[in-house]
N, C-alpha and C positions, 0 to 999 in steps of 0.2 A: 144484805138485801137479797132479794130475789124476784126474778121480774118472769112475768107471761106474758103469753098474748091473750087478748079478751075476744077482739073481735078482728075481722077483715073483708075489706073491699078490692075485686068482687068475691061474695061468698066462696068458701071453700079454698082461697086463696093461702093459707094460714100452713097449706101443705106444701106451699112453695119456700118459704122460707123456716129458716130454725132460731129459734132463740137459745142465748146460751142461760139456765136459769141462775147463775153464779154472777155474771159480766154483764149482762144484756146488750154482749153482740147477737149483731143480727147479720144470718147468714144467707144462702142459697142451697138449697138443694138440689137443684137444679139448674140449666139452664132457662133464662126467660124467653118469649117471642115476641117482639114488637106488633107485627103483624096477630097476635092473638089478645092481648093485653097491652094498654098502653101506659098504665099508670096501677098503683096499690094504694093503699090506706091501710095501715095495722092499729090497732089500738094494742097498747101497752099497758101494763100495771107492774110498777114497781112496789117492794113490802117488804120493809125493815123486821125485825128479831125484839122488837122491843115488844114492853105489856105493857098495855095490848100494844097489838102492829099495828103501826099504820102503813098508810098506800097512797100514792100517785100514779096519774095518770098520764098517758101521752098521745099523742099522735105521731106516726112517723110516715109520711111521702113520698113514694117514688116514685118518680118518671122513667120510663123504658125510653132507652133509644136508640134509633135505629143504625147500625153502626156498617150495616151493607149498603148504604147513600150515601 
């Protein structure tokens, strides 16, 4: 397989995290802000080696929390 990101909520957000294209962990590269974002949205697409490929889709959810309250 190998998996990307298609889209994310809010825009631009797609530079905060990494995807690994082998595993489809999903990482940080950075730290988050509660106070500036409070939640994400990624779409994913996973896609097999076969002929032809196919593909799946995802959503994946985060909620930030605030962990200084």
């Amino acid at each position: 397989f190998s998996y990307n990101t298609l889209s994310s909520v809010p825009a631009g957000s797609s530079d905060v995290f990494n995807i690994d294209p082998k595993t489809g962990e999903i990482t940080l590269k950075d730290a988050l802000d509660f106070e500036e974002v409070r939640s994400y949205e990624i779409q994913i697409e996973a896609r097999d080696k076969g002929t032809p490929p196919l593909s799946g889709h995802c959503s994946v959810e985060l909620e930030v929390l605030d962990v200084n309250d």
